[in-house]
mmCIF file of the N, C-alpha and C atoms, coordinates in Angstrom:
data_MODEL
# 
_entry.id   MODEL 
# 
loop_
_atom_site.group_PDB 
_atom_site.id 
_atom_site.type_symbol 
_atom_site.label_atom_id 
_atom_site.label_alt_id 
_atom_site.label_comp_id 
_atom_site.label_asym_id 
_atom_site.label_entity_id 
_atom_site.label_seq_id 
_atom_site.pdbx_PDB_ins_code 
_atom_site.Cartn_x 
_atom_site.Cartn_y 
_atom_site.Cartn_z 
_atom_site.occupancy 
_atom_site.B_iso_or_equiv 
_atom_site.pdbx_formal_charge 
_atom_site.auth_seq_id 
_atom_site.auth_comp_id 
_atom_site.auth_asym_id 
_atom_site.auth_atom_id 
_atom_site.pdbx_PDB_model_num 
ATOM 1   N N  . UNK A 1 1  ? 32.558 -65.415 -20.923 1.00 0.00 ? 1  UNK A N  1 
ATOM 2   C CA . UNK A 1 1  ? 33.415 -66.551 -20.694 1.00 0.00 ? 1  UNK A CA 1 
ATOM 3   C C  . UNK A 1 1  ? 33.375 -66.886 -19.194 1.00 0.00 ? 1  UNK A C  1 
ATOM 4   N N  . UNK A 1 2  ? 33.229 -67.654 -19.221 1.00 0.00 ? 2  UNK A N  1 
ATOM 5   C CA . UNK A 1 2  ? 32.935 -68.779 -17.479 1.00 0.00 ? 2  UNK A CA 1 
ATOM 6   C C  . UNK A 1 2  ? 34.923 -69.183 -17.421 1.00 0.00 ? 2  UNK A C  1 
ATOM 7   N N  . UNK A 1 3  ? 34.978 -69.153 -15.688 1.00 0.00 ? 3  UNK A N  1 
ATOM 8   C CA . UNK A 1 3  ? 35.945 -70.027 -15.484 1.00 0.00 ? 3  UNK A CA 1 
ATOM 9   C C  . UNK A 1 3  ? 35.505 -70.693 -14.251 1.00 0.00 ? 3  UNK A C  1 
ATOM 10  N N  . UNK A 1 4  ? 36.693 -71.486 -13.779 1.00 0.00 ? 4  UNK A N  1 
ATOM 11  C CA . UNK A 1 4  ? 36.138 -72.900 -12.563 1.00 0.00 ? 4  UNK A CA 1 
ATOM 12  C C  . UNK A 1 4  ? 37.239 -72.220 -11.421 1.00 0.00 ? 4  UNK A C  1 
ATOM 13  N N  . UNK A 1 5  ? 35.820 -72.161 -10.068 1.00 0.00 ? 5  UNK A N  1 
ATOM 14  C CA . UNK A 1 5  ? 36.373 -71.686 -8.997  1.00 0.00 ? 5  UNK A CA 1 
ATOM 15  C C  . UNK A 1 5  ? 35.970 -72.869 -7.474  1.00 0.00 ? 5  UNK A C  1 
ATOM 16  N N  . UNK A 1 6  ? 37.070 -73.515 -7.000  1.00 0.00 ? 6  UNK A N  1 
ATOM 17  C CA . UNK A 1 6  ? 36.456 -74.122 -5.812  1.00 0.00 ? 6  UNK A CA 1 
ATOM 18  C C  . UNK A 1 6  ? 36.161 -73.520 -4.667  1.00 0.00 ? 6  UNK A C  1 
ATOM 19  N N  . UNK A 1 7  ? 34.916 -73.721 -4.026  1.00 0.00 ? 7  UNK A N  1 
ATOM 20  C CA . UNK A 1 7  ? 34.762 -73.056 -2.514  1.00 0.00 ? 7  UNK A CA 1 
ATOM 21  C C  . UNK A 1 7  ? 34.789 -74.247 -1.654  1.00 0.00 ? 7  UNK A C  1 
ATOM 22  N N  . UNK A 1 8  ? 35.053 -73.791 -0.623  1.00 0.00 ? 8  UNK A N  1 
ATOM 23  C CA . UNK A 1 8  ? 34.595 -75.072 0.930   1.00 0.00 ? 8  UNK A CA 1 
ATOM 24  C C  . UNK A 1 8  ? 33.302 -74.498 1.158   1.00 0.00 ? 8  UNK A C  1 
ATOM 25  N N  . UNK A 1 9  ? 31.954 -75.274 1.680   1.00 0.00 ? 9  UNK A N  1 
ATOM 26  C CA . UNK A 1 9  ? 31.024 -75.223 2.146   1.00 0.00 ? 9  UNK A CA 1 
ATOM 27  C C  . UNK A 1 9  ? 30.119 -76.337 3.359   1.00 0.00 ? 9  UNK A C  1 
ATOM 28  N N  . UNK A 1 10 ? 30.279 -75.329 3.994   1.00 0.00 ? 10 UNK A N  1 
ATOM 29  C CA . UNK A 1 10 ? 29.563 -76.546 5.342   1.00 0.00 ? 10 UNK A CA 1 
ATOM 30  C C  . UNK A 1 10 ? 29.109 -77.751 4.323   1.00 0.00 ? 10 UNK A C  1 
ATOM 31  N N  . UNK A 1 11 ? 28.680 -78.652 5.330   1.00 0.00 ? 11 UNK A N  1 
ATOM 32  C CA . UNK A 1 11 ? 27.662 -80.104 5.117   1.00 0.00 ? 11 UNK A CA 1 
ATOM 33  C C  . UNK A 1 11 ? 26.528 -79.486 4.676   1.00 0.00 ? 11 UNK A C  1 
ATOM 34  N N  . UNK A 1 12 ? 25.997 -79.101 6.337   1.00 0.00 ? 12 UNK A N  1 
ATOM 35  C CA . UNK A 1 12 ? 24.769 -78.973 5.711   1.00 0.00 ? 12 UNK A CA 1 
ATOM 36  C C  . UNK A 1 12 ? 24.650 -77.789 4.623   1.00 0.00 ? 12 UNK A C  1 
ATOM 37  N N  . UNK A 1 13 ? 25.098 -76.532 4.515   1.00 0.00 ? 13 UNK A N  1 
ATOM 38  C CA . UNK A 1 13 ? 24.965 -75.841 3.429   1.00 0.00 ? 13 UNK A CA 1 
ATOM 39  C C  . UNK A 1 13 ? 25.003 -76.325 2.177   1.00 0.00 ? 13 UNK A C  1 
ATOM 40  N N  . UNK A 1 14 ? 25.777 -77.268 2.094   1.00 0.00 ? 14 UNK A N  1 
ATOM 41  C CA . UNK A 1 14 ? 26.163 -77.949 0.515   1.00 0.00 ? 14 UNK A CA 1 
ATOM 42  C C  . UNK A 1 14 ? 24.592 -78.931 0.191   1.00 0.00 ? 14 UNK A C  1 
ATOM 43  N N  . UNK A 1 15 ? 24.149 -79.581 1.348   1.00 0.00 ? 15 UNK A N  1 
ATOM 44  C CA . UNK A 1 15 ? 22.732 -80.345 1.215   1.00 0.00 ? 15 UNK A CA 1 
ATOM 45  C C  . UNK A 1 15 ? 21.588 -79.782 1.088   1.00 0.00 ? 15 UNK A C  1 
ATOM 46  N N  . UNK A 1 16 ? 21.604 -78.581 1.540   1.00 0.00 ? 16 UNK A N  1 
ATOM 47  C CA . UNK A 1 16 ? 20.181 -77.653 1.277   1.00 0.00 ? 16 UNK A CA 1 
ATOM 48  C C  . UNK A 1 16 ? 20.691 -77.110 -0.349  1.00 0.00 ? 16 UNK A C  1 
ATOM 49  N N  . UNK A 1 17 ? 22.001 -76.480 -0.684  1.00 0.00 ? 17 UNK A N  1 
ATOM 50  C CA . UNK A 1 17 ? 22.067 -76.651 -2.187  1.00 0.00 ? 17 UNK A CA 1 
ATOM 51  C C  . UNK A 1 17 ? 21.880 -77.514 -2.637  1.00 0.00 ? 17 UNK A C  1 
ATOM 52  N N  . UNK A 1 18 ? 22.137 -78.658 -2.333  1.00 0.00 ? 18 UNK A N  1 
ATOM 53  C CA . UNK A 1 18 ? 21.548 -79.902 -3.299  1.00 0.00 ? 18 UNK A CA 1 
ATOM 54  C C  . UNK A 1 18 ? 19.853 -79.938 -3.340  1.00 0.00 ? 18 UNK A C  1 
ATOM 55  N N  . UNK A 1 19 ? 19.190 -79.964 -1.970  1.00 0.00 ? 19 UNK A N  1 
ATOM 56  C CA . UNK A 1 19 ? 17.718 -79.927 -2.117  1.00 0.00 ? 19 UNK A CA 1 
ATOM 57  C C  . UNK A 1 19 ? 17.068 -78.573 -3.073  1.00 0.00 ? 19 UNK A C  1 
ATOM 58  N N  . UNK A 1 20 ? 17.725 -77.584 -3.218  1.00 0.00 ? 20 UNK A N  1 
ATOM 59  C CA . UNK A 1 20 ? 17.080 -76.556 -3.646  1.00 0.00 ? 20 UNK A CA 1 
ATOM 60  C C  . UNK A 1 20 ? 17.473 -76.093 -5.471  1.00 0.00 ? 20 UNK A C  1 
ATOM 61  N N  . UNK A 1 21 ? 18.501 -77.189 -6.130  1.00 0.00 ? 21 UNK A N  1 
ATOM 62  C CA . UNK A 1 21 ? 19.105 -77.565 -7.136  1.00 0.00 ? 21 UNK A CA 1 
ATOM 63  C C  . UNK A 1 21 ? 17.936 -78.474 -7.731  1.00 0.00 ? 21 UNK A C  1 
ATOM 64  N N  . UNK A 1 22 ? 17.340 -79.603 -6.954  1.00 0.00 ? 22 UNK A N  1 
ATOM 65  C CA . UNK A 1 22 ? 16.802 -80.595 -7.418  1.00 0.00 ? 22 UNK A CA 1 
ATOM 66  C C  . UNK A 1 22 ? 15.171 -79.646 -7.623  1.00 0.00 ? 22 UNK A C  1 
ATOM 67  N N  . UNK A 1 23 ? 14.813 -78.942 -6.547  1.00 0.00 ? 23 UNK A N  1 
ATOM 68  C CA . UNK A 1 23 ? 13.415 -78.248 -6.112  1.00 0.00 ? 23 UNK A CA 1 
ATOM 69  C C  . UNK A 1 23 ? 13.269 -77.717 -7.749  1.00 0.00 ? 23 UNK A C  1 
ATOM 70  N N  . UNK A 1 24 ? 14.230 -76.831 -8.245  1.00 0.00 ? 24 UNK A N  1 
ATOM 71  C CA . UNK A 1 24 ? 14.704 -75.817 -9.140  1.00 0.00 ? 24 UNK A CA 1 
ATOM 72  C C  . UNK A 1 24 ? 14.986 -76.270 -10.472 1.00 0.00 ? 24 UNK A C  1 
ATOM 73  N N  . UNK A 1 25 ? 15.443 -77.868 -10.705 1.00 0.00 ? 25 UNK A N  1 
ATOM 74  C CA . UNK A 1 25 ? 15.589 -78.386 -11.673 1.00 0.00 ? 25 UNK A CA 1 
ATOM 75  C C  . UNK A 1 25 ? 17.031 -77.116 -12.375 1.00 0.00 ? 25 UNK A C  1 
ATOM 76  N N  . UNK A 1 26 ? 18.039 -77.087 -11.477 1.00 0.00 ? 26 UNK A N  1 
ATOM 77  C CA . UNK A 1 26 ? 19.055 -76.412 -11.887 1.00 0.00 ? 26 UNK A CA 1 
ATOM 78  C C  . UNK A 1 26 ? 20.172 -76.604 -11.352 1.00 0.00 ? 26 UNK A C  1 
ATOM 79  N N  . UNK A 1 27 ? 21.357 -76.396 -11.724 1.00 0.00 ? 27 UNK A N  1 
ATOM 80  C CA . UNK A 1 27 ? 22.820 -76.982 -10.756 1.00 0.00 ? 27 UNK A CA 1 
ATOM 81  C C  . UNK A 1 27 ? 23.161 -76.169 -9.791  1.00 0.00 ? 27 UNK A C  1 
ATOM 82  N N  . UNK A 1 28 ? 23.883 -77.011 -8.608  1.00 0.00 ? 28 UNK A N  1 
ATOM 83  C CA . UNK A 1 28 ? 24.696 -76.492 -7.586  1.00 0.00 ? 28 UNK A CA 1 
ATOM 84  C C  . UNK A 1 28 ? 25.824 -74.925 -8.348  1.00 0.00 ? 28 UNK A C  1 
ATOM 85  N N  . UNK A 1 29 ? 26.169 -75.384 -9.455  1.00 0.00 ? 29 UNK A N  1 
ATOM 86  C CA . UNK A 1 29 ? 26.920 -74.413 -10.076 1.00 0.00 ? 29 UNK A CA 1 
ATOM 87  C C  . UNK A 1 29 ? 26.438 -73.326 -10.331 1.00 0.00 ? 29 UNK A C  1 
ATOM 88  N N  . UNK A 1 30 ? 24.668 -73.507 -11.486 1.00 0.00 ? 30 UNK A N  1 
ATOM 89  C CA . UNK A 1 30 ? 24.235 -72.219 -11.774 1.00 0.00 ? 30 UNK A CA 1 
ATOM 90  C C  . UNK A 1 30 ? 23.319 -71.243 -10.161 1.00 0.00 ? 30 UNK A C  1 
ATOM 91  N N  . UNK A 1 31 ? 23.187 -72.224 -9.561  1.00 0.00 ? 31 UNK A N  1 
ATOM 92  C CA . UNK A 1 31 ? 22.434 -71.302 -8.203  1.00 0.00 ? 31 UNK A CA 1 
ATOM 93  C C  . UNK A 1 31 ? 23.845 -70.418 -7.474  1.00 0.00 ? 31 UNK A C  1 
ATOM 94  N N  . UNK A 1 32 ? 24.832 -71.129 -7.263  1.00 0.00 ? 32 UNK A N  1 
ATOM 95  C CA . UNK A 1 32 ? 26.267 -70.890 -6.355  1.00 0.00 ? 32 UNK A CA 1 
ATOM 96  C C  . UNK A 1 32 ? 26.547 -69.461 -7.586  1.00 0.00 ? 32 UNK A C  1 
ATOM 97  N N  . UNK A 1 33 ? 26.661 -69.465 -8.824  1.00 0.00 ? 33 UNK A N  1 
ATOM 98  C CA . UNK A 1 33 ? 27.355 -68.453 -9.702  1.00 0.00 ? 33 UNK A CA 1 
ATOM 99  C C  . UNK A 1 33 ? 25.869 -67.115 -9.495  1.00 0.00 ? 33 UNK A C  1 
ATOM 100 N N  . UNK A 1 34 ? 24.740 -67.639 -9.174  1.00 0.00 ? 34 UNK A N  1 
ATOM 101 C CA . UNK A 1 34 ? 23.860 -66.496 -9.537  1.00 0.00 ? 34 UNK A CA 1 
ATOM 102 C C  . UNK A 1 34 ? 23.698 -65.975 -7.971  1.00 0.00 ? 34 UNK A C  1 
ATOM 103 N N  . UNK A 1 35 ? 24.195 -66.367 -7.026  1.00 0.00 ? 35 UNK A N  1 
ATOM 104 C CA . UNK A 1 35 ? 24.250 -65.874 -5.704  1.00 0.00 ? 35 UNK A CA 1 
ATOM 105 C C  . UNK A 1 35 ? 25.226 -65.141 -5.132  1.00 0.00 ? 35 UNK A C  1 
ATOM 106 N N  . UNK A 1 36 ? 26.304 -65.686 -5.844  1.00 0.00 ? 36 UNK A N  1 
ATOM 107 C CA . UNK A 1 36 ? 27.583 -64.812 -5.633  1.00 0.00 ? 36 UNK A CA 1 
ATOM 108 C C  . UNK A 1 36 ? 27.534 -63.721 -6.589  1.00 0.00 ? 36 UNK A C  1 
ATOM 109 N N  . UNK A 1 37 ? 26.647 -63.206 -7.959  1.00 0.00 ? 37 UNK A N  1 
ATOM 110 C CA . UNK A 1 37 ? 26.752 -62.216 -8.603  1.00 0.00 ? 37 UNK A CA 1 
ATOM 111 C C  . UNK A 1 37 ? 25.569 -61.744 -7.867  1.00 0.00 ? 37 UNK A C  1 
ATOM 112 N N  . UNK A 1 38 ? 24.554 -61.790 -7.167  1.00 0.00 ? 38 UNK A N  1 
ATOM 113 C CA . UNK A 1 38 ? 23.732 -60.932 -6.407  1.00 0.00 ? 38 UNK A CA 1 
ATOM 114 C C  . UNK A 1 38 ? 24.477 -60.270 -5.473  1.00 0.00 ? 38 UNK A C  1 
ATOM 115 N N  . UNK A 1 39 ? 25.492 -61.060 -4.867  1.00 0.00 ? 39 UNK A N  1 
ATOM 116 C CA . UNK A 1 39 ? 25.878 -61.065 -3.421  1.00 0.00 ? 39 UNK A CA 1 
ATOM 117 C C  . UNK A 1 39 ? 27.154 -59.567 -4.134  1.00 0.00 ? 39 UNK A C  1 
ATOM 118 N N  . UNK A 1 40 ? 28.254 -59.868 -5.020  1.00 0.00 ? 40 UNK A N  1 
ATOM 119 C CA . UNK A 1 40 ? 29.002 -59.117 -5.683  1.00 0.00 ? 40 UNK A CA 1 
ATOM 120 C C  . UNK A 1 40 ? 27.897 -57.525 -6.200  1.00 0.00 ? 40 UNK A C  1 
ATOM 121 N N  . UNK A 1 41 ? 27.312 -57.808 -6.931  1.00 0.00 ? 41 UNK A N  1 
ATOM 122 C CA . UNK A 1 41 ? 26.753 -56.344 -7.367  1.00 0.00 ? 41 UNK A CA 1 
ATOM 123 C C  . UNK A 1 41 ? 25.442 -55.774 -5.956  1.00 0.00 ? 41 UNK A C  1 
ATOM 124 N N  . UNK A 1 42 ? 25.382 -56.398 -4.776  1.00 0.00 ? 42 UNK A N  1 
ATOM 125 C CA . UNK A 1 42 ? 24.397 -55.242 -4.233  1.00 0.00 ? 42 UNK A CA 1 
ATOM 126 C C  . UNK A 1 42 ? 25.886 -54.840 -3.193  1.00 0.00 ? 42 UNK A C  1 
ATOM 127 N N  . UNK A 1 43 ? 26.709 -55.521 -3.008  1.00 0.00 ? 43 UNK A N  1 
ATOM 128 C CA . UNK A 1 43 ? 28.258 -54.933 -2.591  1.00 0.00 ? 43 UNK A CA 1 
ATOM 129 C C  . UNK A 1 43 ? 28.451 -54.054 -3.218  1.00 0.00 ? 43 UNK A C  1 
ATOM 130 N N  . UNK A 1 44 ? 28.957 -53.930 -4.266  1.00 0.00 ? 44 UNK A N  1 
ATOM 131 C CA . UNK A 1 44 ? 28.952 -52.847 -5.192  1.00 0.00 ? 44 UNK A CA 1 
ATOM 132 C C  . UNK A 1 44 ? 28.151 -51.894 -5.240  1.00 0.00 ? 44 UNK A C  1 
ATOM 133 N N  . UNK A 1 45 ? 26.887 -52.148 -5.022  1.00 0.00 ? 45 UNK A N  1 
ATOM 134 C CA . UNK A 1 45 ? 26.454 -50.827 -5.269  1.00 0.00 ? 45 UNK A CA 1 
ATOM 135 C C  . UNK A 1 45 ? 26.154 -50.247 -3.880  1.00 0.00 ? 45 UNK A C  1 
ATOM 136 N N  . UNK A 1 46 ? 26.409 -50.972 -2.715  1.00 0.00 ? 46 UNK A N  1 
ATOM 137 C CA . UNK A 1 46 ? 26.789 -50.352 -1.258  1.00 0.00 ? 46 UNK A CA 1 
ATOM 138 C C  . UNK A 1 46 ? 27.355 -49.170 -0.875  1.00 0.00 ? 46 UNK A C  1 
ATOM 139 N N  . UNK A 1 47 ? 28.884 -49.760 -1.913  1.00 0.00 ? 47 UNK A N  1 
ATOM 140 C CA . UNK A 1 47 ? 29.972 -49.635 -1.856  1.00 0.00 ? 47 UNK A CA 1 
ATOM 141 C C  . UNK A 1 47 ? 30.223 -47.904 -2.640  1.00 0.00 ? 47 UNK A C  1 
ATOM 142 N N  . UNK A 1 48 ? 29.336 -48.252 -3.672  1.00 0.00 ? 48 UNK A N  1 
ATOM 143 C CA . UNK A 1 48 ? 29.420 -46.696 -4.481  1.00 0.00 ? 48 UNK A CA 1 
ATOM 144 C C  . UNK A 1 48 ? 28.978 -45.401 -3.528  1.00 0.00 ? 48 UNK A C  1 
ATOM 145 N N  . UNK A 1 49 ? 27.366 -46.043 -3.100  1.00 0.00 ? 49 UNK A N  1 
ATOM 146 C CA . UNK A 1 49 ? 26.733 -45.345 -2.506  1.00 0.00 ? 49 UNK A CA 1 
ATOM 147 C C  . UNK A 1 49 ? 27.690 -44.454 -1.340  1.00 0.00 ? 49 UNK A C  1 
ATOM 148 N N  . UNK A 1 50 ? 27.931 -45.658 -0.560  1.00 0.00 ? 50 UNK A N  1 
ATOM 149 C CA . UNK A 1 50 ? 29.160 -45.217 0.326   1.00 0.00 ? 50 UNK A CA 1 
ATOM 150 C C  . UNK A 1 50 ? 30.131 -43.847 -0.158  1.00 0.00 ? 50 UNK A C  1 
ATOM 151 N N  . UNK A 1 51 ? 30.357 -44.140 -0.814  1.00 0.00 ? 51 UNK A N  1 
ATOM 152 C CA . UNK A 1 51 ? 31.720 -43.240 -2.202  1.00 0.00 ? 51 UNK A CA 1 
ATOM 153 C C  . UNK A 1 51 ? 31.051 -42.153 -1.912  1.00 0.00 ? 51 UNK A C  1 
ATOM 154 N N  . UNK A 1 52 ? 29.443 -41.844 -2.491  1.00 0.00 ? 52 UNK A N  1 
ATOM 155 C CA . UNK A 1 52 ? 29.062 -41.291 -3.119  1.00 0.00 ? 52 UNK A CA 1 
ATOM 156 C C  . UNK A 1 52 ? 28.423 -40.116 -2.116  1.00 0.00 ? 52 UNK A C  1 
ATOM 157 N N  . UNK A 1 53 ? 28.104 -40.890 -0.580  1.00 0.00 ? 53 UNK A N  1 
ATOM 158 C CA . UNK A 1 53 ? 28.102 -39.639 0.072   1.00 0.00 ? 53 UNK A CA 1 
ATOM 159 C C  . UNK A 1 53 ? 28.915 -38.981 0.958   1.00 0.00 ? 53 UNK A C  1 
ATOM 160 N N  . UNK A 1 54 ? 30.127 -39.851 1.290   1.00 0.00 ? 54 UNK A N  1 
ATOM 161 C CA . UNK A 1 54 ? 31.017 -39.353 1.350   1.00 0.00 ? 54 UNK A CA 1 
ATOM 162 C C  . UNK A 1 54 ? 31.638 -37.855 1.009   1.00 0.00 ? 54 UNK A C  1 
ATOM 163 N N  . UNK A 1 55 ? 31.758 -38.107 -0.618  1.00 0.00 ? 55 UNK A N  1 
ATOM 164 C CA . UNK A 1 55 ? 31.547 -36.700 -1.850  1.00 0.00 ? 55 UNK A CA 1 
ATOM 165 C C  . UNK A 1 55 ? 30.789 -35.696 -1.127  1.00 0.00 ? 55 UNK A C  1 
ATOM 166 N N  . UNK A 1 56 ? 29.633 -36.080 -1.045  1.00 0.00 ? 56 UNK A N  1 
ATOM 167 C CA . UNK A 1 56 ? 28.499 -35.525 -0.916  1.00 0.00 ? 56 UNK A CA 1 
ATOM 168 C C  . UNK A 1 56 ? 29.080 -34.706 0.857   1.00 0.00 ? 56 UNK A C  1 
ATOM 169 N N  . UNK A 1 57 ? 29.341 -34.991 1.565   1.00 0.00 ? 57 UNK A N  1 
ATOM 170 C CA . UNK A 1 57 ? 29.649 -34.748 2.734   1.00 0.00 ? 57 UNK A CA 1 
ATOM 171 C C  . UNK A 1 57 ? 31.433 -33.684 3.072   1.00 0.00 ? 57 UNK A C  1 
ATOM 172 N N  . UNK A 1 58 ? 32.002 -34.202 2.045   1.00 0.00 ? 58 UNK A N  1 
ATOM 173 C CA . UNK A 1 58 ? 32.940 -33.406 1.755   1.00 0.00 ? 58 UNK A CA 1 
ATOM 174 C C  . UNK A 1 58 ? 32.220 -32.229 1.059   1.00 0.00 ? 58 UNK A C  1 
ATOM 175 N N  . UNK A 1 59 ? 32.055 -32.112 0.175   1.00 0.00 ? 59 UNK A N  1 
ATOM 176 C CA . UNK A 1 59 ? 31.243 -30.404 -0.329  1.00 0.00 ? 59 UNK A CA 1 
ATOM 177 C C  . UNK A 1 59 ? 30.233 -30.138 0.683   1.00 0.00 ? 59 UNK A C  1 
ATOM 178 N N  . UNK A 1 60 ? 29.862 -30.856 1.658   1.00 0.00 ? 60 UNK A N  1 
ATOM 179 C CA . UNK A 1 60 ? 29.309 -29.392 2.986   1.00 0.00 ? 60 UNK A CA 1 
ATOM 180 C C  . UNK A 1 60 ? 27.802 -29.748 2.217   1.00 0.00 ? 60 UNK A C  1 
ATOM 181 N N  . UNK A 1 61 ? 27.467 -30.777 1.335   1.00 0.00 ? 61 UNK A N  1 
ATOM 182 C CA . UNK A 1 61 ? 25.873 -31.325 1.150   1.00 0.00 ? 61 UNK A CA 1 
ATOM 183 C C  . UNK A 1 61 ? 24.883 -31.652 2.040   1.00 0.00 ? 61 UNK A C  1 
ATOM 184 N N  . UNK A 1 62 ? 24.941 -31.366 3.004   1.00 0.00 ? 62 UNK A N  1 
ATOM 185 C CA . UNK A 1 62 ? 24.250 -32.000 3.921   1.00 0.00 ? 62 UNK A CA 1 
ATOM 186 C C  . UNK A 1 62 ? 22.516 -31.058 3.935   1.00 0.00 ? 62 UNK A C  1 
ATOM 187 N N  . UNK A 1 63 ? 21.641 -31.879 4.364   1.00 0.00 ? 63 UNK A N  1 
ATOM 188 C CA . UNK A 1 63 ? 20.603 -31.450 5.176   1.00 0.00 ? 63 UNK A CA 1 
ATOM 189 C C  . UNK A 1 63 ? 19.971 -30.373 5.764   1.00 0.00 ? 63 UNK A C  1 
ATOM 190 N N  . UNK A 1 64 ? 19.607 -29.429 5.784   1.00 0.00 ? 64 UNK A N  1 
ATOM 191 C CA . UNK A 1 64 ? 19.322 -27.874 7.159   1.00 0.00 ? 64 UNK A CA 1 
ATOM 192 C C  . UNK A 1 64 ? 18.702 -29.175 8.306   1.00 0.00 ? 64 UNK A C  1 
ATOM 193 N N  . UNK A 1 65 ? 18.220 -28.368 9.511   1.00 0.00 ? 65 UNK A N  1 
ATOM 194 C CA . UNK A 1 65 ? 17.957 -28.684 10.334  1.00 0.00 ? 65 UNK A CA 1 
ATOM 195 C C  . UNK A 1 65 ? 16.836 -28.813 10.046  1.00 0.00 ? 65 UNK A C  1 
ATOM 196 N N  . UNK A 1 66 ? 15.707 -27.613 9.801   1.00 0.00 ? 66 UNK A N  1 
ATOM 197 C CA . UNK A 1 66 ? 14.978 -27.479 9.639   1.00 0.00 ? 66 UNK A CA 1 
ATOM 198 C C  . UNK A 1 66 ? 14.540 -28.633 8.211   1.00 0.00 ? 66 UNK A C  1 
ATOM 199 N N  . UNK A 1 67 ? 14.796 -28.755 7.120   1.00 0.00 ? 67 UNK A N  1 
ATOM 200 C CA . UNK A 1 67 ? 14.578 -30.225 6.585   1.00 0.00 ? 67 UNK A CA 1 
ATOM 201 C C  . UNK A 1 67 ? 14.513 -31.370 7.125   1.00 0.00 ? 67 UNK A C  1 
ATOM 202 N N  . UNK A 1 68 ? 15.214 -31.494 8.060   1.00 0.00 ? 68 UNK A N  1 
ATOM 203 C CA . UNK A 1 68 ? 15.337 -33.003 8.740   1.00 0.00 ? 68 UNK A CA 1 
ATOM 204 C C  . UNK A 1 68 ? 14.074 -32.850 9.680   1.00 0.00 ? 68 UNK A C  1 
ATOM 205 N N  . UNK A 1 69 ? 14.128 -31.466 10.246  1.00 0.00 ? 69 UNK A N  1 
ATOM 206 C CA . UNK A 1 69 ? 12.721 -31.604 10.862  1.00 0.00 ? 69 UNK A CA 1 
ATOM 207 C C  . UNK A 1 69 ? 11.502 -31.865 10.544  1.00 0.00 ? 69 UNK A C  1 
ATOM 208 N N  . UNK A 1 70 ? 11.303 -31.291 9.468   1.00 0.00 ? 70 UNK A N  1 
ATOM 209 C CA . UNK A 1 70 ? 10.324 -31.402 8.136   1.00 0.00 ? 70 UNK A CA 1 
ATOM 210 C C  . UNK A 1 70 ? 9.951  -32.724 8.039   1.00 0.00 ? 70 UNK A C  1 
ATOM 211 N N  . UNK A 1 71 ? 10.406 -33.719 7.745   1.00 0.00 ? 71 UNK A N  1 
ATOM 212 C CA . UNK A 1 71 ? 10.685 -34.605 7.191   1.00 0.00 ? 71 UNK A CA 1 
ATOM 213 C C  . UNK A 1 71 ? 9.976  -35.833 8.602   1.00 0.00 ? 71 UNK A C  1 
ATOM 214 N N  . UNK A 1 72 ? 10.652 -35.191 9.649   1.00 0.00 ? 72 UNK A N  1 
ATOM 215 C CA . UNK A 1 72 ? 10.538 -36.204 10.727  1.00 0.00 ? 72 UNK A CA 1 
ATOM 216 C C  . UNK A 1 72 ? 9.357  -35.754 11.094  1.00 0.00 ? 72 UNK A C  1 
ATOM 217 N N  . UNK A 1 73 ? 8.381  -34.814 10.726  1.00 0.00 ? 73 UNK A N  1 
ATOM 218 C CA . UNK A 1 73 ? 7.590  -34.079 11.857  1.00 0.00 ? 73 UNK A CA 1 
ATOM 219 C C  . UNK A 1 73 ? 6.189  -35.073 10.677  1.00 0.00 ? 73 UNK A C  1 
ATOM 220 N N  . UNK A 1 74 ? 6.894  -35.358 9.360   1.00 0.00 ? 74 UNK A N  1 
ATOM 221 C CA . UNK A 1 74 ? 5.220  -35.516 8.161   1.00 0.00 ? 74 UNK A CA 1 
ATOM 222 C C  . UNK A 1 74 ? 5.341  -37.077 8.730   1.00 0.00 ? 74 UNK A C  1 
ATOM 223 N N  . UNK A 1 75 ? 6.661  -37.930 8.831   1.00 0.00 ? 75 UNK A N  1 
ATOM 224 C CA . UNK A 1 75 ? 6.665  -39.043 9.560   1.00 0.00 ? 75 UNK A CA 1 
ATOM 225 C C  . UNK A 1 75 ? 6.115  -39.421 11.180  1.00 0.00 ? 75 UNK A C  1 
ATOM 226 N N  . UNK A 1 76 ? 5.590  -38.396 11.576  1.00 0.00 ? 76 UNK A N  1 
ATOM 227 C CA . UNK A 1 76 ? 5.103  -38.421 13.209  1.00 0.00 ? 76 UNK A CA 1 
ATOM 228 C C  . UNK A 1 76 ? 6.315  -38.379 14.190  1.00 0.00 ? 76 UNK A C  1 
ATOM 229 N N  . UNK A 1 77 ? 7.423  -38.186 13.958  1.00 0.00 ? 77 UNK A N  1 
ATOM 230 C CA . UNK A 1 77 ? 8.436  -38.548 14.865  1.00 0.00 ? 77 UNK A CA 1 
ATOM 231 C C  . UNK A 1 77 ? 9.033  -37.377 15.451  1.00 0.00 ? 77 UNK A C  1 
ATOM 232 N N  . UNK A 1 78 ? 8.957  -36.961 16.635  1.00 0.00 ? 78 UNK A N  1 
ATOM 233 C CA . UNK A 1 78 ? 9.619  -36.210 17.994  1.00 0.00 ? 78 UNK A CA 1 
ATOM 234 C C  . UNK A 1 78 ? 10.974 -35.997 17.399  1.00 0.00 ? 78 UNK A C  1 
ATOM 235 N N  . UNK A 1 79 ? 11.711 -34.893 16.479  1.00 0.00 ? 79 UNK A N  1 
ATOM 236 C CA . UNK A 1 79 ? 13.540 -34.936 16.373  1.00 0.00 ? 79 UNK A CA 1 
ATOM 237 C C  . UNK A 1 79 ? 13.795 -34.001 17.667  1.00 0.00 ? 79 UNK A C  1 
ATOM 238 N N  . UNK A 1 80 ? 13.021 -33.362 18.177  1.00 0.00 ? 80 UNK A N  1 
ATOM 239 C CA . UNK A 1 80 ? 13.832 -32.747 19.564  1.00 0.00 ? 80 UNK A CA 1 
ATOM 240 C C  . UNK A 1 80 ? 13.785 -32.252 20.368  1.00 0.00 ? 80 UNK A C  1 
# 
């Protein structure tokens, strides 16, 4: 189920949606609803991630030294 939400949008932002509506043969509505659910779920899954090592950092998960070195030394990179 769809409902109706108004936004404000610059000039020109609202005119490059219009040029890229017409390019697309699709509405200001369905591009605006499929940008804000990209924009909503890679937030989300930021957002978990975030959560998630957090967790991860509270139980003492972390890294050895020696891994990180590992890691940086097969990448060519100087850790110290």
């Amino acid at each position: 189920m769809s409902t109706t939400m108004t936004i404000r949008l610059e000039g020109d932002l609202k005119d490059r949606l219009d040029q890229l509506a017409g390019a697309t043969s699709r509405s200001r509505s369905f591009l605006a609803a499929e940008a804000i659910r990209d924009f909503v779920e890679l937030n989300e899954w930021q957002i978990q991630e975030i959560h998630d090592a957090i967790k991860e950092a509270d139980n003492g998960d972390f890294a050895t030294d020696k891994a990180v070195c590992k890691t940086l030394d097969k990448w060519g990179v100087n850790a110290g």
